[in-house]
CHARMM internal coordinates of N, CA and C (Angstrom, degrees):
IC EDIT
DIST 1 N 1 CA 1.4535
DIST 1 CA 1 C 1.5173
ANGL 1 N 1 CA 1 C 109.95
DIST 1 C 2 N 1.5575
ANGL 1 CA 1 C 2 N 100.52
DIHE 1 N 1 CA 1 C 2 N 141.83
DIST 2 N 2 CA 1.5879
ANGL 1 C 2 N 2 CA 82.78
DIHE 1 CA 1 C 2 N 2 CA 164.37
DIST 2 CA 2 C 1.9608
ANGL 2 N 2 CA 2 C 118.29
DIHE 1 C 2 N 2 CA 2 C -135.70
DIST 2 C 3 N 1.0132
ANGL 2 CA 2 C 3 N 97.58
DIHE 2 N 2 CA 2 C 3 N 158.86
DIST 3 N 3 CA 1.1504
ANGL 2 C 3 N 3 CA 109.44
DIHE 2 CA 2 C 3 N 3 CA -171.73
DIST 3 CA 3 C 1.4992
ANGL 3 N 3 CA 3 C 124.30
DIHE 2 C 3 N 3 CA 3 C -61.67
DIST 3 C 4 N 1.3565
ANGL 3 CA 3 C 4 N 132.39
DIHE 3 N 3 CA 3 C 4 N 142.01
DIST 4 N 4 CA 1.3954
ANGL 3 C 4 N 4 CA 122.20
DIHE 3 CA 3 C 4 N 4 CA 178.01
DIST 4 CA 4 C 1.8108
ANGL 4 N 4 CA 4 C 96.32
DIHE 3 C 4 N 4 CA 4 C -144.21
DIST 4 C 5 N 1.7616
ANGL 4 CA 4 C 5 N 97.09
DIHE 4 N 4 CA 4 C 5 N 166.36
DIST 5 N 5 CA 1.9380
ANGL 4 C 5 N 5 CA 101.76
DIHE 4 CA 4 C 5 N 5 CA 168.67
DIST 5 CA 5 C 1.1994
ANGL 5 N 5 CA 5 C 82.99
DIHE 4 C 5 N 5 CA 5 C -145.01
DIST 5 C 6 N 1.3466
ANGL 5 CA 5 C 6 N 84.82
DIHE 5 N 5 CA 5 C 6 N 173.72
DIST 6 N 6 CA 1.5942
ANGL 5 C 6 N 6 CA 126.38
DIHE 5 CA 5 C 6 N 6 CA 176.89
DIST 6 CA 6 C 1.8589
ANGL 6 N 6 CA 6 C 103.64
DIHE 5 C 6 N 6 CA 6 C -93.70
DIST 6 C 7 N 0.9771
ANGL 6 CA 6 C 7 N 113.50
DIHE 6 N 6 CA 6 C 7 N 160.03
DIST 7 N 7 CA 1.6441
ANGL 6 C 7 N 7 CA 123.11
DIHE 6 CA 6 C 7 N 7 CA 161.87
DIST 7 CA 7 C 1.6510
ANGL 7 N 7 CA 7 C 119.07
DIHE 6 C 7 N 7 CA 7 C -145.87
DIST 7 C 8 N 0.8705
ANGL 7 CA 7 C 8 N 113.77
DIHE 7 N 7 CA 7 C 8 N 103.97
DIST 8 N 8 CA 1.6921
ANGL 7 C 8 N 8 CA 114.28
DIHE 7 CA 7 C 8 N 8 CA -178.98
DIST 8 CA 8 C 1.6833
ANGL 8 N 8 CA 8 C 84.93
DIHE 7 C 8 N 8 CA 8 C -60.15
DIST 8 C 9 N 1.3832
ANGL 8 CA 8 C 9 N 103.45
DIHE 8 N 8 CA 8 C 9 N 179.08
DIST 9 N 9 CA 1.3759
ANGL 8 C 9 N 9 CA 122.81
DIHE 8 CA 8 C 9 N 9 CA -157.90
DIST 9 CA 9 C 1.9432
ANGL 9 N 9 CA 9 C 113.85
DIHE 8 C 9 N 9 CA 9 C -95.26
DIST 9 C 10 N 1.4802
ANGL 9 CA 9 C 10 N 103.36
DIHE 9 N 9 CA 9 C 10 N 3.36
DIST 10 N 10 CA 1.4162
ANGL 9 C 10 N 10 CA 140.77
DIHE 9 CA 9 C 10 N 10 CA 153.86
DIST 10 CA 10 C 1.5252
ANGL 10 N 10 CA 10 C 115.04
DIHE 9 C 10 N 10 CA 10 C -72.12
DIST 10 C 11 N 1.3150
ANGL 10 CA 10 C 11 N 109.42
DIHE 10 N 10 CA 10 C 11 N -9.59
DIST 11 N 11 CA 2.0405
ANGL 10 C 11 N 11 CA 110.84
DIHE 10 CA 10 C 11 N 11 CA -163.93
DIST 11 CA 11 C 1.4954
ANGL 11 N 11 CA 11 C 91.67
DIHE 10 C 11 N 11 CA 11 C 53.29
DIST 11 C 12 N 1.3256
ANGL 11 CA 11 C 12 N 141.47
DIHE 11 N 11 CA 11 C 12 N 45.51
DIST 12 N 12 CA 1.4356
ANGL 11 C 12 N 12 CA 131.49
DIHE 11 CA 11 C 12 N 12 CA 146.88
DIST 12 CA 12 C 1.5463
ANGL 12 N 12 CA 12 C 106.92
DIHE 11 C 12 N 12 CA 12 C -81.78
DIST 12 C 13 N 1.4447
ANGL 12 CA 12 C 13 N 94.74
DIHE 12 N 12 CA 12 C 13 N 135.50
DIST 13 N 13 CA 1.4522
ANGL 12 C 13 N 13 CA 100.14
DIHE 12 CA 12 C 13 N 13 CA 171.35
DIST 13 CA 13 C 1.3777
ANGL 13 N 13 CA 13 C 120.06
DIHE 12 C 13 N 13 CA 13 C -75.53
DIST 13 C 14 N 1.5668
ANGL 13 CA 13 C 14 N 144.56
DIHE 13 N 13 CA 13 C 14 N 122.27
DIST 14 N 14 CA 1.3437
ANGL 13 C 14 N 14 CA 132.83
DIHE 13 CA 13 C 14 N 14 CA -148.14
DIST 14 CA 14 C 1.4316
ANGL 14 N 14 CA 14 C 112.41
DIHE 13 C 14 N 14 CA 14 C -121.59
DIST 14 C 15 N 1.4856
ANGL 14 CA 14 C 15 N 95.66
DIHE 14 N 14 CA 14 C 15 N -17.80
DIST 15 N 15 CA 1.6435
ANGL 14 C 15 N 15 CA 132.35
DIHE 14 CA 14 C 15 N 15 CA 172.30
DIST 15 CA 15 C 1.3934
ANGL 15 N 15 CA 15 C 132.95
DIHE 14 C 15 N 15 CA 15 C 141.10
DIST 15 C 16 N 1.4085
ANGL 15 CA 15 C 16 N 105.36
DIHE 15 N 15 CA 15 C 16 N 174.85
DIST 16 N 16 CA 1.5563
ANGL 15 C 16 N 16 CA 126.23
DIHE 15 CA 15 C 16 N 16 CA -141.95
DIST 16 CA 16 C 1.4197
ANGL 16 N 16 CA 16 C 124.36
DIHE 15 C 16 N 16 CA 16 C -127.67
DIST 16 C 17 N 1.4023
ANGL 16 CA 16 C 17 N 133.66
DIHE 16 N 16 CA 16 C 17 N 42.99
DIST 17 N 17 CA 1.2116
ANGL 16 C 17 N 17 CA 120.37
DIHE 16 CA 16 C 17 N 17 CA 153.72
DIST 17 CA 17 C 1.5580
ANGL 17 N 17 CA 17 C 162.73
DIHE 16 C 17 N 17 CA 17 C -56.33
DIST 17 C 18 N 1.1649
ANGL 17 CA 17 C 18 N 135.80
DIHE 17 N 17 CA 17 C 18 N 143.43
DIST 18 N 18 CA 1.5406
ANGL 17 C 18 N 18 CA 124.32
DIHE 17 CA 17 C 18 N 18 CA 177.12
DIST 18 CA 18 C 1.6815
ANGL 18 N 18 CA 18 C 107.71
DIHE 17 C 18 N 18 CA 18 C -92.55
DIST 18 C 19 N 1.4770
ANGL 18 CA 18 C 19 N 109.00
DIHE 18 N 18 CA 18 C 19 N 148.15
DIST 19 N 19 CA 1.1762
ANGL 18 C 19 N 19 CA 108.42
DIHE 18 CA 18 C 19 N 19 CA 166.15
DIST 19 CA 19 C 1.6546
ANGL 19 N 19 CA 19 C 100.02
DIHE 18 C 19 N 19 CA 19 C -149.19
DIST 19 C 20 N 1.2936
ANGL 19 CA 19 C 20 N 89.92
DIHE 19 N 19 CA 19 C 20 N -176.96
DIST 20 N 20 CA 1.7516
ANGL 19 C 20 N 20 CA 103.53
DIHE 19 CA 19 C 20 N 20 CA -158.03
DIST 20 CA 20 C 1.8597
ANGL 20 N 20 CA 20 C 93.15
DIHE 19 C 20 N 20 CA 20 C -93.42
DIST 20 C 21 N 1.4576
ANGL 20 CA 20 C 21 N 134.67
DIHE 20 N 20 CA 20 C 21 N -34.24
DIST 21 N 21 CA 1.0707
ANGL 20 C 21 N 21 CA 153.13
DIHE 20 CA 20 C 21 N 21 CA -169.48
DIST 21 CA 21 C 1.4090
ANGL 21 N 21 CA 21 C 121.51
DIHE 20 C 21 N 21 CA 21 C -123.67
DIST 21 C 22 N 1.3899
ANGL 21 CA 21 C 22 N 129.23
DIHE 21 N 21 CA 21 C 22 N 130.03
DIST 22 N 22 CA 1.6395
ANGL 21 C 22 N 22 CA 129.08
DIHE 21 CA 21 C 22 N 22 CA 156.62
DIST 22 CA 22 C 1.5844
ANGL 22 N 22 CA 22 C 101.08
DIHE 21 C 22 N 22 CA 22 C -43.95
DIST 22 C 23 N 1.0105
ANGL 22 CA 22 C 23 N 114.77
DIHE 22 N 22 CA 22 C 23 N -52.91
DIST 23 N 23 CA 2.3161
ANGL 22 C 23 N 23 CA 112.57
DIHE 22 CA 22 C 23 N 23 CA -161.95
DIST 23 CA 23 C 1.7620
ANGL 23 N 23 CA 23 C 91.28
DIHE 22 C 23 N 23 CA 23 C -46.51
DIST 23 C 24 N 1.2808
ANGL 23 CA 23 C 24 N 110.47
DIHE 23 N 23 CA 23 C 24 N -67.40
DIST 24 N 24 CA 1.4888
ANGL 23 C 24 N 24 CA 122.88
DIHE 23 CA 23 C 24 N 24 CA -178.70
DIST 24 CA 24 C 1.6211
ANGL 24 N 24 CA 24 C 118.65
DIHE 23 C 24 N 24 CA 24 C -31.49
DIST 24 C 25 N 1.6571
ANGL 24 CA 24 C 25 N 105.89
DIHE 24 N 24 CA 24 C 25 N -55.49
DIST 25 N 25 CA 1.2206
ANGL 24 C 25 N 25 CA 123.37
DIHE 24 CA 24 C 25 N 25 CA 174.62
DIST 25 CA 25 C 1.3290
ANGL 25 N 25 CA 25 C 110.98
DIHE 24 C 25 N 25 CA 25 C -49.52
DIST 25 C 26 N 1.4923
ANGL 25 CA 25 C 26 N 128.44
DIHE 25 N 25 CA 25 C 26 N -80.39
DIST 26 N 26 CA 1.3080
ANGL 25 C 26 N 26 CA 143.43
DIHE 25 CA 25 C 26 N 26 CA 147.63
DIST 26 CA 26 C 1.1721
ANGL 26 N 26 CA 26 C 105.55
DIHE 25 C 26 N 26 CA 26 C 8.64
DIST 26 C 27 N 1.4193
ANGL 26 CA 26 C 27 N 112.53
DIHE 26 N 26 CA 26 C 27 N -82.45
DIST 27 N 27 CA 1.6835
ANGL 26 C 27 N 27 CA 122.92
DIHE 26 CA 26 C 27 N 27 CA -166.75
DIST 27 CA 27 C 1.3090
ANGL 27 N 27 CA 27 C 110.69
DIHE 26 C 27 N 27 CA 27 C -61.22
DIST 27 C 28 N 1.3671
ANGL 27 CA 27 C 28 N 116.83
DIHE 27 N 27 CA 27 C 28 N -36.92
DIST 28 N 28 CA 1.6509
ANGL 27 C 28 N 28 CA 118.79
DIHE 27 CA 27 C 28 N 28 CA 159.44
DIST 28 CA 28 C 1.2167
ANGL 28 N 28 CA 28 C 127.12
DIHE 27 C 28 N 28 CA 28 C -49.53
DIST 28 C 29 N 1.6041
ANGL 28 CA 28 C 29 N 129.89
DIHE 28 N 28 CA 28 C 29 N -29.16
DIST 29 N 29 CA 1.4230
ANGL 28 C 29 N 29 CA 129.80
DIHE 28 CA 28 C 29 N 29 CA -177.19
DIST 29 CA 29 C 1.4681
ANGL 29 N 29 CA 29 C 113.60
DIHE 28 C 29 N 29 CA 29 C -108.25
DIST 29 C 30 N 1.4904
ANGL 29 CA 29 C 30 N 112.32
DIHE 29 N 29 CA 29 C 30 N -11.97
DIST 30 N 30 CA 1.8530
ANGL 29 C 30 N 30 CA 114.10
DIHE 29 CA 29 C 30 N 30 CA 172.71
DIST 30 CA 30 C 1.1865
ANGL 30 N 30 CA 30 C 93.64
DIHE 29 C 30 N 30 CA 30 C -113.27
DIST 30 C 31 N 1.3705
ANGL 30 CA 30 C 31 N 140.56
DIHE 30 N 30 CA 30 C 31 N 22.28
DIST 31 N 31 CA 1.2842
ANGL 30 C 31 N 31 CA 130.65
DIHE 30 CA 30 C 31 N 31 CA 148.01
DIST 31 CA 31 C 1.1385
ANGL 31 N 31 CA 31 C 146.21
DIHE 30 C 31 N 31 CA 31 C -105.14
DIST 31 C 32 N 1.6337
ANGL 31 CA 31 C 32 N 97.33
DIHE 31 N 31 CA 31 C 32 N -27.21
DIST 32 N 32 CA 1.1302
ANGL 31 C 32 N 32 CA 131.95
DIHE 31 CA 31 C 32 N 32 CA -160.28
DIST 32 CA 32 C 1.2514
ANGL 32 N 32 CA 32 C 120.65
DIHE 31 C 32 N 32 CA 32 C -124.88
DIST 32 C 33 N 1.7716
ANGL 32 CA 32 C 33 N 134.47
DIHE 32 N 32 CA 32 C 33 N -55.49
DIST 33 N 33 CA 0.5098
ANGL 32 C 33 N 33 CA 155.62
DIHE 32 CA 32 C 33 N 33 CA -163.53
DIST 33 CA 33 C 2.0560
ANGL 33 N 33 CA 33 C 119.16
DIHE 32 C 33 N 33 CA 33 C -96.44
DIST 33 C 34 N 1.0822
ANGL 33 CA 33 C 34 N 99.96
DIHE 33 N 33 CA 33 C 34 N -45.15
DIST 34 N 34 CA 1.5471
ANGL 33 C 34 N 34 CA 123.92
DIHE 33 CA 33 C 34 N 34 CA -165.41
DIST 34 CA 34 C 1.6378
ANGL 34 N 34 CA 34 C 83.65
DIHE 33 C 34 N 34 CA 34 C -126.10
DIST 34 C 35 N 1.7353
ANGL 34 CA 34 C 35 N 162.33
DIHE 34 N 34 CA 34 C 35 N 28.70
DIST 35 N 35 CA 1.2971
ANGL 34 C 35 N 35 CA 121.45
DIHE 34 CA 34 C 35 N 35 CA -153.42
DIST 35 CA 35 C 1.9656
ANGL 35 N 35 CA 35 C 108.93
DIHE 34 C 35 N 35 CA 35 C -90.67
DIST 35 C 36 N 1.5727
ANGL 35 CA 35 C 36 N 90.72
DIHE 35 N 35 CA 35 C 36 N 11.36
DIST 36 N 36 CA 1.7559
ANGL 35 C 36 N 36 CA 83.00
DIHE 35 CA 35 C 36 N 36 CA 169.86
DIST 36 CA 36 C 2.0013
ANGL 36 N 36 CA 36 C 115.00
DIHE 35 C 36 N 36 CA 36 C -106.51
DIST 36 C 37 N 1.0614
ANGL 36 CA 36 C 37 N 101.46
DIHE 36 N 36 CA 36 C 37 N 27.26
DIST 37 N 37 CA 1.4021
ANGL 36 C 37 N 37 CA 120.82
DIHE 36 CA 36 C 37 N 37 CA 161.41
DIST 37 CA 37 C 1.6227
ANGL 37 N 37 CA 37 C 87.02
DIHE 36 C 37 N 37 CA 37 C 43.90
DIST 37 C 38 N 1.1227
ANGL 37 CA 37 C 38 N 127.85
DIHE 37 N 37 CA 37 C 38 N 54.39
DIST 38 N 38 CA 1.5752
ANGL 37 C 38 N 38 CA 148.37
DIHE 37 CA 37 C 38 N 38 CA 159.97
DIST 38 CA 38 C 1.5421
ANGL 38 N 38 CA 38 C 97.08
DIHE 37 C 38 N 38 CA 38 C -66.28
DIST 38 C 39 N 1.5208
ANGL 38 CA 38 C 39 N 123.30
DIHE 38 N 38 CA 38 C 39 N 145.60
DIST 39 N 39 CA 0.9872
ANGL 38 C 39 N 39 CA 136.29
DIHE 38 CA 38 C 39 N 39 CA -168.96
DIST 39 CA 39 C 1.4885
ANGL 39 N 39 CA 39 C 117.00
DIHE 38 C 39 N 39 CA 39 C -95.00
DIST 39 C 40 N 1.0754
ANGL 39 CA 39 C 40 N 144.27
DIHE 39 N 39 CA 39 C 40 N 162.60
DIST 40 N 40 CA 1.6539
ANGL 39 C 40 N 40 CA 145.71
DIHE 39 CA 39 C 40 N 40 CA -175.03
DIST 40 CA 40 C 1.6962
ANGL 40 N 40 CA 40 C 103.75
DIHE 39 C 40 N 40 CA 40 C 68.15
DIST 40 C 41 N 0.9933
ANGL 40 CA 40 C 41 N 125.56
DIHE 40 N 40 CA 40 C 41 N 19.03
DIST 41 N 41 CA 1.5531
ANGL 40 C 41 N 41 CA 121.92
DIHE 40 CA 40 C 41 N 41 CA -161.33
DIST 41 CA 41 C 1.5294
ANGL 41 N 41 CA 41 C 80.98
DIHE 40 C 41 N 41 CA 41 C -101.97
DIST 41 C 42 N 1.5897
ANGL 41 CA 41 C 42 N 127.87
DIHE 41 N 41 CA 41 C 42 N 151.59
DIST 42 N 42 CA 1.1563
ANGL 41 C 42 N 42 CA 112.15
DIHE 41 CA 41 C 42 N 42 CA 163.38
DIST 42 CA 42 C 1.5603
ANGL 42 N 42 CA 42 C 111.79
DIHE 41 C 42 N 42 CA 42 C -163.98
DIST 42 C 43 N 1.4847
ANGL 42 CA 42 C 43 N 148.37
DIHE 42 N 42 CA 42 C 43 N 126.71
DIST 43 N 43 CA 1.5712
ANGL 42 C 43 N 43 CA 146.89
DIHE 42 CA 42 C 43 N 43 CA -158.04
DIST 43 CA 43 C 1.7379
ANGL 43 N 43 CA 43 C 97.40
DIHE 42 C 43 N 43 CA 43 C -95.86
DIST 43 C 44 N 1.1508
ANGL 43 CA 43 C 44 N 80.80
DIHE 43 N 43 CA 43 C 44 N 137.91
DIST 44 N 44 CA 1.8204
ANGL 43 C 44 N 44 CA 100.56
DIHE 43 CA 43 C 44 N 44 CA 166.47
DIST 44 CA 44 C 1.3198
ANGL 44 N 44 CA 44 C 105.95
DIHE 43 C 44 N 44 CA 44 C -112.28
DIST 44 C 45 N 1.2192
ANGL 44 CA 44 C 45 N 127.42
DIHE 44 N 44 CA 44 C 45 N 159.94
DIST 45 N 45 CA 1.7217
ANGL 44 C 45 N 45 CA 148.22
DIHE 44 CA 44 C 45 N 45 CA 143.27
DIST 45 CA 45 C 1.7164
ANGL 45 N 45 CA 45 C 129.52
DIHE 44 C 45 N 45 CA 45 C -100.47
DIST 45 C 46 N 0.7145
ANGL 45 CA 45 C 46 N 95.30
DIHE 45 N 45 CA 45 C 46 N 121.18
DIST 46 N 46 CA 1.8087
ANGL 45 C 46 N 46 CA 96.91
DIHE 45 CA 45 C 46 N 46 CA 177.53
DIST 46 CA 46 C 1.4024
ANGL 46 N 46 CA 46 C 123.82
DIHE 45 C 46 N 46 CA 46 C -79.01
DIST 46 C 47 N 1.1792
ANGL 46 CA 46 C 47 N 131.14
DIHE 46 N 46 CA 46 C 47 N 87.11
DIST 47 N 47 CA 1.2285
ANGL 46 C 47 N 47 CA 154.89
DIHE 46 CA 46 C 47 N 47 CA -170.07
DIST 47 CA 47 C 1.6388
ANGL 47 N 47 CA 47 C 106.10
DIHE 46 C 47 N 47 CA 47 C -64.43
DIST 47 C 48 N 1.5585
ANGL 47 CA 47 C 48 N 117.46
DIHE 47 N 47 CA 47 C 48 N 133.40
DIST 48 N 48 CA 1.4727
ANGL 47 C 48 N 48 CA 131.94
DIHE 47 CA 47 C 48 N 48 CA -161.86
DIST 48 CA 48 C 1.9816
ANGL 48 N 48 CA 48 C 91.68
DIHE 47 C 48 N 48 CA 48 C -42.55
DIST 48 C 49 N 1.0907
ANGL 48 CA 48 C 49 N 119.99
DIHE 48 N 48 CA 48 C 49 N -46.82
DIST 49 N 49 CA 1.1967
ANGL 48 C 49 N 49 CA 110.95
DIHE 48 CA 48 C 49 N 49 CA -173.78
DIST 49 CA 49 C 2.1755
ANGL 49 N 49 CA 49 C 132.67
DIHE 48 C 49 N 49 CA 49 C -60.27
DIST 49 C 50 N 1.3948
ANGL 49 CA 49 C 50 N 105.17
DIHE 49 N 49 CA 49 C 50 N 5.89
DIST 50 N 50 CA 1.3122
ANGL 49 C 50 N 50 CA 133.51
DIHE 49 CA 49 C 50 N 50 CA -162.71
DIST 50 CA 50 C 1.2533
ANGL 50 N 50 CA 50 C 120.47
DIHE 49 C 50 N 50 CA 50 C 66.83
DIST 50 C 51 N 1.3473
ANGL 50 CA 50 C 51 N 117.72
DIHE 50 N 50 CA 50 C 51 N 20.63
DIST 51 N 51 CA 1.5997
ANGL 50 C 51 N 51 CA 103.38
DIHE 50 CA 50 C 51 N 51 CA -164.41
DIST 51 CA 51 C 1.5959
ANGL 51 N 51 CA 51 C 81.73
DIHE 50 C 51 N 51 CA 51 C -117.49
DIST 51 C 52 N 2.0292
ANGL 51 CA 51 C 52 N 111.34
DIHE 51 N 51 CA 51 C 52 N 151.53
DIST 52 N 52 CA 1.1948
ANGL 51 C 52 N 52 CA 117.51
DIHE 51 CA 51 C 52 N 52 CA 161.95
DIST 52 CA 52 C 1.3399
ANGL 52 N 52 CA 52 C 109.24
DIHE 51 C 52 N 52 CA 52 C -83.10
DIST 52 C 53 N 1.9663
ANGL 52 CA 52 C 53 N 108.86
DIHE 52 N 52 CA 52 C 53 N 175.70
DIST 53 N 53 CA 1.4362
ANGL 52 C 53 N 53 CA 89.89
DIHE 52 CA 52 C 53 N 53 CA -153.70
DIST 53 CA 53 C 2.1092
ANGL 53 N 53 CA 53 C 59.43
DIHE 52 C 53 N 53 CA 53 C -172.02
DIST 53 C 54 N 1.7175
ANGL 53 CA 53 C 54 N 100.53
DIHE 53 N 53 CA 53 C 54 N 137.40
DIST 54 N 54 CA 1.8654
ANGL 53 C 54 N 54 CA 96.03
DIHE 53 CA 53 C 54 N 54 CA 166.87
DIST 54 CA 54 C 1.6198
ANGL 54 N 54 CA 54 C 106.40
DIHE 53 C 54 N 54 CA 54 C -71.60
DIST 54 C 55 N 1.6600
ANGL 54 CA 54 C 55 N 84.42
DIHE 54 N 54 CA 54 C 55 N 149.24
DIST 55 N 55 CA 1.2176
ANGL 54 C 55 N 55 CA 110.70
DIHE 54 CA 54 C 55 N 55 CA 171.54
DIST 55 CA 55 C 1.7255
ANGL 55 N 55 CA 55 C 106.69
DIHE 54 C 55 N 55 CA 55 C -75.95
DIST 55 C 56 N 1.3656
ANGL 55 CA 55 C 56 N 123.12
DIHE 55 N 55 CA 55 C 56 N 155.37
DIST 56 N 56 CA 1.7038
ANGL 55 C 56 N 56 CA 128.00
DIHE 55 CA 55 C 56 N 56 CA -167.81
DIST 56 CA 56 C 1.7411
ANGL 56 N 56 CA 56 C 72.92
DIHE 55 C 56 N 56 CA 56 C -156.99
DIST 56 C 57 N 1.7865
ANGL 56 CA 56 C 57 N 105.98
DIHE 56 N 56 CA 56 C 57 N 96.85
DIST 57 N 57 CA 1.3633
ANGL 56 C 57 N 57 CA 102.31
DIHE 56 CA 56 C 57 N 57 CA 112.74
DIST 57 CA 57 C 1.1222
ANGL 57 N 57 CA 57 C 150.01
DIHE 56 C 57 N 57 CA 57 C -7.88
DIST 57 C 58 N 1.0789
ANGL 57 CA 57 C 58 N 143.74
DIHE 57 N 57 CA 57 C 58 N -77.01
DIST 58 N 58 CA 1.2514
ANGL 57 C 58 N 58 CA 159.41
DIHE 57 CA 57 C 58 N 58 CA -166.89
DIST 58 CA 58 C 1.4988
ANGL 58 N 58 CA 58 C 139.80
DIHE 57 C 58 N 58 CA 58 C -46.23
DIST 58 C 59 N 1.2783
ANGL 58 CA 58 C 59 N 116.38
DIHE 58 N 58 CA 58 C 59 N 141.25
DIST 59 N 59 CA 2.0810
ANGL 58 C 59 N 59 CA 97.33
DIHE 58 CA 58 C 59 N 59 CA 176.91
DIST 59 CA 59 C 1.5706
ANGL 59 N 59 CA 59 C 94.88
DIHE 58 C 59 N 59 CA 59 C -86.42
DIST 59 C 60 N 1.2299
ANGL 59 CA 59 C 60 N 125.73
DIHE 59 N 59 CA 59 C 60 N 42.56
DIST 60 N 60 CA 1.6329
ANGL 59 C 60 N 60 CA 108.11
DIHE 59 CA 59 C 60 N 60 CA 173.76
DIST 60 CA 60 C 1.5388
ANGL 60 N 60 CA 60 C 135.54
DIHE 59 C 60 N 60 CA 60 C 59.29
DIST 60 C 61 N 1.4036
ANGL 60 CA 60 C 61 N 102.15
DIHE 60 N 60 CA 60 C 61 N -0.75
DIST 61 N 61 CA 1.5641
ANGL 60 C 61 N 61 CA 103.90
DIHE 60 CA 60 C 61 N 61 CA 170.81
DIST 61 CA 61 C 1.7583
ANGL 61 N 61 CA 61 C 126.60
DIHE 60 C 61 N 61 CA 61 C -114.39
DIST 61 C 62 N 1.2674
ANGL 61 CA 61 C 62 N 116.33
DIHE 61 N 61 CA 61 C 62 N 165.87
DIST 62 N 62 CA 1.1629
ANGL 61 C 62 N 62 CA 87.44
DIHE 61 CA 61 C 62 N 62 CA -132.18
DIST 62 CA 62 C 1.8158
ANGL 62 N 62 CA 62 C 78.17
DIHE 61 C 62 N 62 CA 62 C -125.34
DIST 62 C 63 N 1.3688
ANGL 62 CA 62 C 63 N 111.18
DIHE 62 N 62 CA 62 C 63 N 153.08
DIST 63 N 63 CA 1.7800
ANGL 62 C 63 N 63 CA 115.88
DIHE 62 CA 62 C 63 N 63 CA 179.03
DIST 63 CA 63 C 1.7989
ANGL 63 N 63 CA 63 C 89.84
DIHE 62 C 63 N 63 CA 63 C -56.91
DIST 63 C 64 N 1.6467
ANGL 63 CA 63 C 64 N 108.76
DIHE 63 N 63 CA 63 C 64 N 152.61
DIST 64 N 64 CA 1.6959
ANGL 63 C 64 N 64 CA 102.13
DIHE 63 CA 63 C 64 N 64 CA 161.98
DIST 64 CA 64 C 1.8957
ANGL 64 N 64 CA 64 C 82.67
DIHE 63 C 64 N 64 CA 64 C -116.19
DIST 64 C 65 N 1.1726
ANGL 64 CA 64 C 65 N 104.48
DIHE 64 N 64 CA 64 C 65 N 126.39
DIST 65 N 65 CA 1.0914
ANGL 64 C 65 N 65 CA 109.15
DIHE 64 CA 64 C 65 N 65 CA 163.39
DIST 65 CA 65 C 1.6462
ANGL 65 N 65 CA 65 C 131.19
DIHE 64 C 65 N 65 CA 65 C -102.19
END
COOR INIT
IC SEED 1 N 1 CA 1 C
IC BUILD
């Protein structure tokens, strides 16, 4: 499992769950956590090395507009 937080837009830590998946994680912080998609709010992951590091949604590609 790995670990993720929340950060209000202060870098306050707001909270701290583990999950087995990013999708899960995700759905935990625009649902749950953040679910009025309020701005400065933002999830980290804790990477095998102990350091947090943002979480990226994303498959990496990008709109060409």
């Amino acid at each position: 499992m790995a670990q993720y937080r929340v950060l209000d837009p202060k870098e306050a830590v707001i909270d701290t769950k583990e999950f087995d998946n990013a999708s899960d994680a995700y759905d935990w912080f625009n649902n749950v956590e953040v679910p009025s998609d309020r701005l400065g709010y933002r999830m980290e992951v804790r990477h095998d090395d102990g350091e947090w590091h943002m979480f990226d949604q994303t498959d990496g590609t990008r709109s060409k507009n």
